[in-house]
C-alpha positions as a Markdown table, in Angstrom:
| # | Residue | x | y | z |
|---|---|---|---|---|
| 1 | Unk | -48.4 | 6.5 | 126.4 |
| 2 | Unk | -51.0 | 5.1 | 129.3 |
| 3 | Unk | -54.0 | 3.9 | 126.9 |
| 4 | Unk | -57.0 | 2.8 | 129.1 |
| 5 | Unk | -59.9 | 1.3 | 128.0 |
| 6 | Unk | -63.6 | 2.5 | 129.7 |
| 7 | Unk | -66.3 | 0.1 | 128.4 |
| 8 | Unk | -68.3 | 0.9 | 130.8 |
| 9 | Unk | -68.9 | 4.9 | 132.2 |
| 10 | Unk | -70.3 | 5.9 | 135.3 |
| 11 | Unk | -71.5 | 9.8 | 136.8 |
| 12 | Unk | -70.9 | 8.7 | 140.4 |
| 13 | Unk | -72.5 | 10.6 | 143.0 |
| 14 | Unk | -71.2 | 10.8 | 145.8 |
| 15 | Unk | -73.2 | 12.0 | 149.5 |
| 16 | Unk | -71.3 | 12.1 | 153.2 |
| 17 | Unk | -73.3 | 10.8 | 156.4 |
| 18 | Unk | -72.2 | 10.5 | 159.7 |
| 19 | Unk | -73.1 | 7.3 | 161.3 |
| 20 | Unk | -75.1 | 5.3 | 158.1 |
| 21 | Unk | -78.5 | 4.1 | 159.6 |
| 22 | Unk | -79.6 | 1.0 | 157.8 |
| 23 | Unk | -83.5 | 1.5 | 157.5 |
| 24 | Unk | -83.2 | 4.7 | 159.1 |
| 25 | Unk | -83.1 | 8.6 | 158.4 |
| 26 | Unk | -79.5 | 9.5 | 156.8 |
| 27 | Unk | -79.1 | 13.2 | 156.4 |
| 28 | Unk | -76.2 | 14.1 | 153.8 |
| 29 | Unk | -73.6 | 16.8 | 155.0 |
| 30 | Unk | -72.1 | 16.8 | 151.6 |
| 31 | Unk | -72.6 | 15.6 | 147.6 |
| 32 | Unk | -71.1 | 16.0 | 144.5 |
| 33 | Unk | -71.0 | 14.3 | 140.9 |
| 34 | Unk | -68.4 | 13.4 | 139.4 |
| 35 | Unk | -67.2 | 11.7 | 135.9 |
| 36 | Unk | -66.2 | 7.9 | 136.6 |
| 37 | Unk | -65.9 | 4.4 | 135.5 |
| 38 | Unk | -62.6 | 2.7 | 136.4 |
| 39 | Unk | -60.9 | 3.1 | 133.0 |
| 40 | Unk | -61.1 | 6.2 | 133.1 |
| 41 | Unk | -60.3 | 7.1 | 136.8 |
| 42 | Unk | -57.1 | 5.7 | 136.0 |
| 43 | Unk | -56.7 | 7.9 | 133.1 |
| 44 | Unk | -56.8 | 10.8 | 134.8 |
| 45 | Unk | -54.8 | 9.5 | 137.3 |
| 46 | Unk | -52.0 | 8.8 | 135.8 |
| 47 | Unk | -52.3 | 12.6 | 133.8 |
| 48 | Unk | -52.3 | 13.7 | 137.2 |
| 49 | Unk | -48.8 | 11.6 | 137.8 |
| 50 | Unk | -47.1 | 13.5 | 134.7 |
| 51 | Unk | -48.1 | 10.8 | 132.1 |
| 52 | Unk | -48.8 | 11.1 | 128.4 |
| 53 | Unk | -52.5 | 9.8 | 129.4 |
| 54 | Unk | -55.6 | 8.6 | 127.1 |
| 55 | Unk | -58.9 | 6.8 | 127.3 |
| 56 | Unk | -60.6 | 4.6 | 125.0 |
| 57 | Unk | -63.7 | 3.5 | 125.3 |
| 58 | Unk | -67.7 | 3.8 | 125.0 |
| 59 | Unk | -69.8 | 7.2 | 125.5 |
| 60 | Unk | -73.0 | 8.3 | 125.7 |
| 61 | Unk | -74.2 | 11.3 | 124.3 |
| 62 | Unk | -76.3 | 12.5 | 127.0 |
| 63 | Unk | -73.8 | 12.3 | 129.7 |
| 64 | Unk | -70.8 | 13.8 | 127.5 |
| 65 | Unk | -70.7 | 17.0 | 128.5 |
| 66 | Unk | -69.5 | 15.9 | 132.2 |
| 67 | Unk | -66.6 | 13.6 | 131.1 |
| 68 | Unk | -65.2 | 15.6 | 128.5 |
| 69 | Unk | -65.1 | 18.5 | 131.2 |
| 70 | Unk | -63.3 | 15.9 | 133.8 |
| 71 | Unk | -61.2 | 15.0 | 130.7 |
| 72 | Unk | -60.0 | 18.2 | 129.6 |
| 73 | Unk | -59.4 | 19.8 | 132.7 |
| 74 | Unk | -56.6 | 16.8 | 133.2 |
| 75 | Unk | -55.2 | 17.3 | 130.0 |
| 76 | Unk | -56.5 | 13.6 | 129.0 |
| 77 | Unk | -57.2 | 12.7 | 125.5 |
| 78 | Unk | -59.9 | 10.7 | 124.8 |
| 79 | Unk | -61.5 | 8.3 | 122.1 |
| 80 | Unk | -64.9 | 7.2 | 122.5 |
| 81 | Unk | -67.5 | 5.5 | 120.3 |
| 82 | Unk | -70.5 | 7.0 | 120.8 |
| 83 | Unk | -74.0 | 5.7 | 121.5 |
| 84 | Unk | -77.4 | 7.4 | 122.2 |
| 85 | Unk | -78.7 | 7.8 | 125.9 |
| 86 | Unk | -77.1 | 8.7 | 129.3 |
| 87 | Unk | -74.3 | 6.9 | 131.3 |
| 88 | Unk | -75.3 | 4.8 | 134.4 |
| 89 | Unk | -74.9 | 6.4 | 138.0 |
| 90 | Unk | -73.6 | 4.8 | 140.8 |
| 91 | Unk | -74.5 | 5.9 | 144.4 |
| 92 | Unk | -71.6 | 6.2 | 146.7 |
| 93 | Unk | -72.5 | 6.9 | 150.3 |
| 94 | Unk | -69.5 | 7.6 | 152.3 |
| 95 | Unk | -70.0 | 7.1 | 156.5 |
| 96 | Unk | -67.1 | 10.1 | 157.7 |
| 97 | Unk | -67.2 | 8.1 | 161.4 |
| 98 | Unk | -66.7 | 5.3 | 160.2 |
| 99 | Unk | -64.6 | 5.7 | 156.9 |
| 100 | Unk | -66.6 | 3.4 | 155.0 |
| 101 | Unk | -67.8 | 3.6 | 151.6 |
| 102 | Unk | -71.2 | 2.0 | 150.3 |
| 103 | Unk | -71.9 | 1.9 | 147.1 |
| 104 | Unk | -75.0 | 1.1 | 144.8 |
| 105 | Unk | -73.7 | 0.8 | 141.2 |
| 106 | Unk | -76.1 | 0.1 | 138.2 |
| 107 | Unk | -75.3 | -2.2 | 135.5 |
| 108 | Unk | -75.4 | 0.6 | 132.3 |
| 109 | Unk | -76.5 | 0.6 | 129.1 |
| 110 | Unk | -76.7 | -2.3 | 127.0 |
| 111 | Unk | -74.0 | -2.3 | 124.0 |
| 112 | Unk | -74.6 | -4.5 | 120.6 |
| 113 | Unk | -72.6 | -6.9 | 118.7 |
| 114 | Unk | -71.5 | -3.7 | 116.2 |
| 115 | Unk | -70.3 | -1.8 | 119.3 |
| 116 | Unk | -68.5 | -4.4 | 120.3 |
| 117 | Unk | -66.7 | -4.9 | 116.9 |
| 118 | Unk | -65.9 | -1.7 | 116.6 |
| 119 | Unk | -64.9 | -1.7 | 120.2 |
| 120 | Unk | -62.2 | -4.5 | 119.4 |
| 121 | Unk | -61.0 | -2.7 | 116.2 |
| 122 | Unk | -60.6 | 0.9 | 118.2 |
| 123 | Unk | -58.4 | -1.1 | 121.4 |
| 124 | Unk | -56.2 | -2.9 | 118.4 |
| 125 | Unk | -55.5 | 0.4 | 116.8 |
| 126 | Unk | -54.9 | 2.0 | 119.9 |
| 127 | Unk | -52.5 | -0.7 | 121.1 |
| 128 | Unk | -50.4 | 0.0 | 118.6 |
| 129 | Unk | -49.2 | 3.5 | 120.2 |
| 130 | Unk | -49.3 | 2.6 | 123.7 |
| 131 | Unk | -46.6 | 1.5 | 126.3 |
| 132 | Unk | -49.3 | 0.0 | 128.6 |
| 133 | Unk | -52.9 | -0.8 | 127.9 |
| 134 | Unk | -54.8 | -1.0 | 130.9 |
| 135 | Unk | -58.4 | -3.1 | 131.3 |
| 136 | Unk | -60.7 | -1.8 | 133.9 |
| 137 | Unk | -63.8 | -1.8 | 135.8 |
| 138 | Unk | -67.2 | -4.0 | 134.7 |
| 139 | Unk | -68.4 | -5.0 | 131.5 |
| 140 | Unk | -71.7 | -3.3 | 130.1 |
| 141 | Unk | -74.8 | -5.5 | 129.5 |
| 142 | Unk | -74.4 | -7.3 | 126.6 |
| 143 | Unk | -70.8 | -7.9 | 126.8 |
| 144 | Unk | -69.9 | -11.5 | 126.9 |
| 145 | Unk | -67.8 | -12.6 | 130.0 |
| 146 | Unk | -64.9 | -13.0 | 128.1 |
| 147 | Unk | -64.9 | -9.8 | 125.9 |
| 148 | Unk | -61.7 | -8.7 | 127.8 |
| 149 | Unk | -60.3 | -11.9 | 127.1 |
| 150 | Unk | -60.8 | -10.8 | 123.5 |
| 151 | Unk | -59.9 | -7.9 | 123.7 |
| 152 | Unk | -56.2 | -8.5 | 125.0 |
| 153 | Unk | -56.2 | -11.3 | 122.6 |
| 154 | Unk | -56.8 | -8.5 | 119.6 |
| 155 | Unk | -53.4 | -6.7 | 121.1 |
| 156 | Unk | -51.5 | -9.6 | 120.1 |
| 157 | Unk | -48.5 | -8.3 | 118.1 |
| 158 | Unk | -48.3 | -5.0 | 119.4 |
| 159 | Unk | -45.7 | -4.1 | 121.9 |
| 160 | Unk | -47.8 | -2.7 | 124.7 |
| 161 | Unk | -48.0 | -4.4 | 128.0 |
| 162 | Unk | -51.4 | -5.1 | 129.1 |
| 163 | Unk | -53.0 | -4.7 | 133.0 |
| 164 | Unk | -56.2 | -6.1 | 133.9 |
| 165 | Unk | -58.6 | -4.9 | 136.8 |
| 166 | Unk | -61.8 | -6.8 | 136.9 |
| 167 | Unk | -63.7 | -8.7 | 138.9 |
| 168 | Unk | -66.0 | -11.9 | 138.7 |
| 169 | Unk | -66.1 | -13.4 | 135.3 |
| 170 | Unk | -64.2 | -11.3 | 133.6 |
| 171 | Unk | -61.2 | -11.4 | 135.5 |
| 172 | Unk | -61.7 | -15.2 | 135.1 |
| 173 | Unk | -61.8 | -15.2 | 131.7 |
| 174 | Unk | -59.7 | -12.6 | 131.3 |
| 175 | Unk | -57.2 | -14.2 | 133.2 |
| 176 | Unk | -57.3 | -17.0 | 129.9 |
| 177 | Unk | -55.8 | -14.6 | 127.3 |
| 178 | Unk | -52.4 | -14.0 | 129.8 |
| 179 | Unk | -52.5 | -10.1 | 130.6 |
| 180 | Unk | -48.9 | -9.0 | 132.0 |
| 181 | Unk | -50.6 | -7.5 | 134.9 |
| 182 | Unk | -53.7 | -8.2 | 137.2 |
| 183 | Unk | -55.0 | -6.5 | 140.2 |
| 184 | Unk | -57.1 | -8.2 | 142.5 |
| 185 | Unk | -58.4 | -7.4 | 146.1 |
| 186 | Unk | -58.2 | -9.9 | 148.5 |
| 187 | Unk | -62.1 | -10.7 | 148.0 |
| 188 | Unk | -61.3 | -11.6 | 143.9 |
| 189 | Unk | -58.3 | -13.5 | 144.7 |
| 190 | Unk | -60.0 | -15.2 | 147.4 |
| 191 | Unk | -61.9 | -16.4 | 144.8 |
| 192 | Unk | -59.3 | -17.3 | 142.0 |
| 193 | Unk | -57.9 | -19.5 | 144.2 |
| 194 | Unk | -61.1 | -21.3 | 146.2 |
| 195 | Unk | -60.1 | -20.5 | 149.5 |
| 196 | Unk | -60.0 | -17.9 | 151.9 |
| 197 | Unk | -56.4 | -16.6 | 152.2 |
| 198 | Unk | -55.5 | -15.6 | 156.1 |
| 199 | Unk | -52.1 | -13.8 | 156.1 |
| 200 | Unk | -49.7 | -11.8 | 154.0 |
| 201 | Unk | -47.8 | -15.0 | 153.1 |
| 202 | Unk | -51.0 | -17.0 | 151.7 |
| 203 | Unk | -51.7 | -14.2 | 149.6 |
| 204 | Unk | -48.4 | -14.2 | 148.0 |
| 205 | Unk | -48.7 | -17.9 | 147.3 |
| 206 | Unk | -52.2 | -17.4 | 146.0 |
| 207 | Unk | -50.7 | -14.9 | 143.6 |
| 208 | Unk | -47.8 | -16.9 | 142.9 |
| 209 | Unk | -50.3 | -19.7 | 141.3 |
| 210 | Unk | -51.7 | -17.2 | 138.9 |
| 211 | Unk | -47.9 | -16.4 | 137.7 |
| 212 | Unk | -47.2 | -20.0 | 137.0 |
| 213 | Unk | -50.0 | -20.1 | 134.8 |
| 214 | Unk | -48.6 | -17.0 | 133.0 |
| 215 | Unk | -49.0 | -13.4 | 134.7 |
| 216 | Unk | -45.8 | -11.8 | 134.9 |
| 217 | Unk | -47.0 | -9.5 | 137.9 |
| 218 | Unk | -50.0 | -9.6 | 140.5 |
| 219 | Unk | -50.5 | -6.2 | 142.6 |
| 220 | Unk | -53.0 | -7.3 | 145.7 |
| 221 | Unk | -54.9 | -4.3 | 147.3 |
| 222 | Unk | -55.8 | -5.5 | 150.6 |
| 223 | Unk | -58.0 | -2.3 | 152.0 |
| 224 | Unk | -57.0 | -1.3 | 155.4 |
| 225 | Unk | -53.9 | -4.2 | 155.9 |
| 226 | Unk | -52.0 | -2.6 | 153.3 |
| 227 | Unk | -51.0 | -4.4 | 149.7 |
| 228 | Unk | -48.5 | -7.0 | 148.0 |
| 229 | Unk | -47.4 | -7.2 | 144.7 |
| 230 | Unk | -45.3 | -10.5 | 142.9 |
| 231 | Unk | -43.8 | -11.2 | 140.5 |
| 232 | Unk | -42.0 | -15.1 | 139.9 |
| 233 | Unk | -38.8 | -13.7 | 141.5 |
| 234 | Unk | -39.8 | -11.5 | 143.9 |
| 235 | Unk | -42.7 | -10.4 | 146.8 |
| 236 | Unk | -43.1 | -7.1 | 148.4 |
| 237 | Unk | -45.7 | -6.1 | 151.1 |
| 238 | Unk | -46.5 | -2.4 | 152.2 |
| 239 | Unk | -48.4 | -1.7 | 155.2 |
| 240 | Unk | -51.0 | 1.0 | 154.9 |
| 241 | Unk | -50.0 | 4.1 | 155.7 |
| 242 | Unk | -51.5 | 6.8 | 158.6 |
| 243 | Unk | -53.4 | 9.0 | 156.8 |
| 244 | Unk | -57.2 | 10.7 | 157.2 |
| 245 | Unk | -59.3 | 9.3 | 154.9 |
| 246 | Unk | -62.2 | 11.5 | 153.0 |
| 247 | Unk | -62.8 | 8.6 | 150.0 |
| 248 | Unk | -61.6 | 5.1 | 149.0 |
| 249 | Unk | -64.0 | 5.9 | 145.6 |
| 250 | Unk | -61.2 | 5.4 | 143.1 |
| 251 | Unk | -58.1 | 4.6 | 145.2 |
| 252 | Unk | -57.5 | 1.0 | 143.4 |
| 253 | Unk | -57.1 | 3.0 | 140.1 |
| 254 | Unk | -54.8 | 5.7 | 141.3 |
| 255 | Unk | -52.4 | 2.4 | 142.0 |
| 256 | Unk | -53.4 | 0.9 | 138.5 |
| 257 | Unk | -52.0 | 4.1 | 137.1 |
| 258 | Unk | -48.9 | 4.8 | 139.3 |
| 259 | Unk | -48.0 | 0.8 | 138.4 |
| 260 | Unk | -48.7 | 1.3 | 134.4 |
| 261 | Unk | -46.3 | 4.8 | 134.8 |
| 262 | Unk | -43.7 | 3.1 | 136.7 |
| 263 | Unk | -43.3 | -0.1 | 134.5 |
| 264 | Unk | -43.9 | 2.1 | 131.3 |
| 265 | Unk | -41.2 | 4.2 | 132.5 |
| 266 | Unk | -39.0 | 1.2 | 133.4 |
| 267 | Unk | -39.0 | 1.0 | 137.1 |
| 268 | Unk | -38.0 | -2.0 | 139.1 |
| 269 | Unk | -41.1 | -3.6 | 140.9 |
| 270 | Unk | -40.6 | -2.6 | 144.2 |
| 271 | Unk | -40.2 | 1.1 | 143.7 |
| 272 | Unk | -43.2 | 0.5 | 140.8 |
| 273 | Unk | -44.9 | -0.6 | 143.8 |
| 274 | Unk | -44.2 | 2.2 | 146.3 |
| 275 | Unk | -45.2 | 4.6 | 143.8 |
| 276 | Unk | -48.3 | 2.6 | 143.9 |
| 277 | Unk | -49.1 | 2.4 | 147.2 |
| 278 | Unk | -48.6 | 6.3 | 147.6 |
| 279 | Unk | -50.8 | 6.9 | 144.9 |
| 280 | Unk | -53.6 | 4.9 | 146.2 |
| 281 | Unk | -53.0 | 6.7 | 149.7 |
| 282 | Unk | -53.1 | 9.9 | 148.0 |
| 283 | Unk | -56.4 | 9.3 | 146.2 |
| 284 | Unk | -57.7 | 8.4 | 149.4 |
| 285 | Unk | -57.4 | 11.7 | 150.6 |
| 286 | Unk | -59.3 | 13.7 | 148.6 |
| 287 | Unk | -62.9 | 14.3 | 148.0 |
| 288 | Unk | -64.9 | 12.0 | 145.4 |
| 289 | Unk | -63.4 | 11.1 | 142.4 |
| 290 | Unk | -60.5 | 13.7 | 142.6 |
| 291 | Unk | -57.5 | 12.5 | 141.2 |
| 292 | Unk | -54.5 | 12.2 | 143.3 |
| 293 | Unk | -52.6 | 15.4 | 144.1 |
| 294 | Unk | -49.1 | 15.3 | 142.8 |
| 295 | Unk | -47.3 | 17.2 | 146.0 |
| 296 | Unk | -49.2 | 14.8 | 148.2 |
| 297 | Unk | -48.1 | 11.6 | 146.6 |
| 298 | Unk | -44.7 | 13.1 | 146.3 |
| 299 | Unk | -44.4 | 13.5 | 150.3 |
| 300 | Unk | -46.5 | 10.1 | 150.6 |
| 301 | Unk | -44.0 | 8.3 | 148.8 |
| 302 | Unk | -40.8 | 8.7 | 151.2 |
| 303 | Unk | -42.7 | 6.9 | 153.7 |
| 304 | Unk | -43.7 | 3.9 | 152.3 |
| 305 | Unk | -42.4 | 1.0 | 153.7 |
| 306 | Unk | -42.3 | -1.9 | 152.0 |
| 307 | Unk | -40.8 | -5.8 | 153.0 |
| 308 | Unk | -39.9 | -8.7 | 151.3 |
| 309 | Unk | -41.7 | -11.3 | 151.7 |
């Protein structure tokens, strides 16, 4: 079982420009809505893969309607606590000549000190089924920089490996309570490790450091150069692959999910990190939030390349 947890939902609405005019007149050639927040973009993601699949996390009753729909239709289960008002909405404006993404994202709905308890006991239950628990996206106002921290610290003495995707403080912090698997960007671990890092091999190192304090794996999305994952014994890098992009909304995630699969299912790091990269490619190619279509990563994943590094 792929448990992820969703502390912080999003609808994300996504328009289509061509040629984004700062301070100008932007007419949108497409939009749509769809159900988001990281946690549970993985989710569905890794349904879409042919995973037992399930998401944990806050809800609010306004919005429900539109993420049990996503859910349901991907054959995810879902556990939510459930709160009063609407889910935040993030603008994603995507530029189709340039293939760039811009995105305005609110900060949501402020949760209490009794959501969050009963946020800690639902994760500990829940880790107590899963193979891999996975941590992602931004904390909700109200949420303490460390609540991830927390919360991977209320797994302890389950067996389920835990992933964390973050950003900012609570990667930092999170970082603390030893998760068995983080991905950063280059931008976050950039700033992990105070410097900038120019070159495949500097971002290895860079990852390296976090494993010697205790992370047994770092998986590095690096945008268009491609990505590298470690562990303490080994280094891979993939270069991206040629392929039309119509969203990067989500494409982190889809590799998120295709790692927790993998490693849940046993797989040896590189080919955990193939199935990765093709899964992020795959995203990439559809519209919105659309999960990752299973022929298409299929095909995508015989011509990943990957090198030691």
């Amino acid at each position: 079982m792929i448990t992820t947890v969703c502390l912080n939902p999003s609808i994300d609405h996504m328009i289509a420009i061509d040629g984004f005019a700062y301070g100008g007149l932007n007419r949108v050639r497409a939009s749509r809505c769809d159900a988001g927040g990281k946690g549970l973009n993985v989710a569905v993601a890794a349904s879409a893969l042919g995973a037992e699949a399930e998401c944990a996390g806050f809800m609010f009753k306004e919005s429900a309607r539109l993420f049990e729909t996503r859910l349901l239709k991907s054959g995810t289960a879902y556990d939510f606590i459930w709160l009063d008002g609407s889910a935040r909405t993030n603008l994603k404006v995507f530029d189709r000549e340039r293939g760039v993404v811009t995105e305005f994202n609110e900060s949501g709905r402020e949760v209490g000190l009794v959501d969050l308890e009963r946020m800690t006991e639902l994760v500990r239950h829940r880790a107590a089924r899963a193979d891999m628990l996975v941590f992602s996206g931004s904390l909700p106002p109200g949420c303490p920089a460390d609540y991830y921290a927390q919360l991977l610290r209320a797994t302890a003495g389950s067996k389920c490996r835990c992933i964390l995707d973050a950003d900012g403080a609570p990667l930092r912090e999170g970082i603390k309570a030893r998760p068995w698997l983080i991905k950063p960007n280059r931008a976050e671990l950039e700033t992990l490790a105070g410097r900038a890092l120019d070159g495949v091999a500097a971002v290895r190192d860079a990852a390296r450091a976090l494993i010697a304090e205790g992370i047994a794996v770092v998986a590095v999305s690096l945008g268009g150069d491609g990505a590298l994952i470690a562990s303490a014994d080994e280094a891979f890098f993939a270069p991206p692959l040629p392929i039309e992009v119509r969203s990067t909304v989500g494409a982190g995630d889809a590799m998120v999910a295709a790692l927790a699969c993998s490693f849940a299912a046993g797989k040896p790091l590189e080919e955990a990190f193939r199935m990765g990269v093709a899964s992020a490619s795959a995203m990439c190619m559809t519209e919105g939030s659309e999960p990752p279509v299973r022929a298409e990563f299929t095909a995508l994943l015989q011509t990943v390349r990957t090198e030691r590094i």
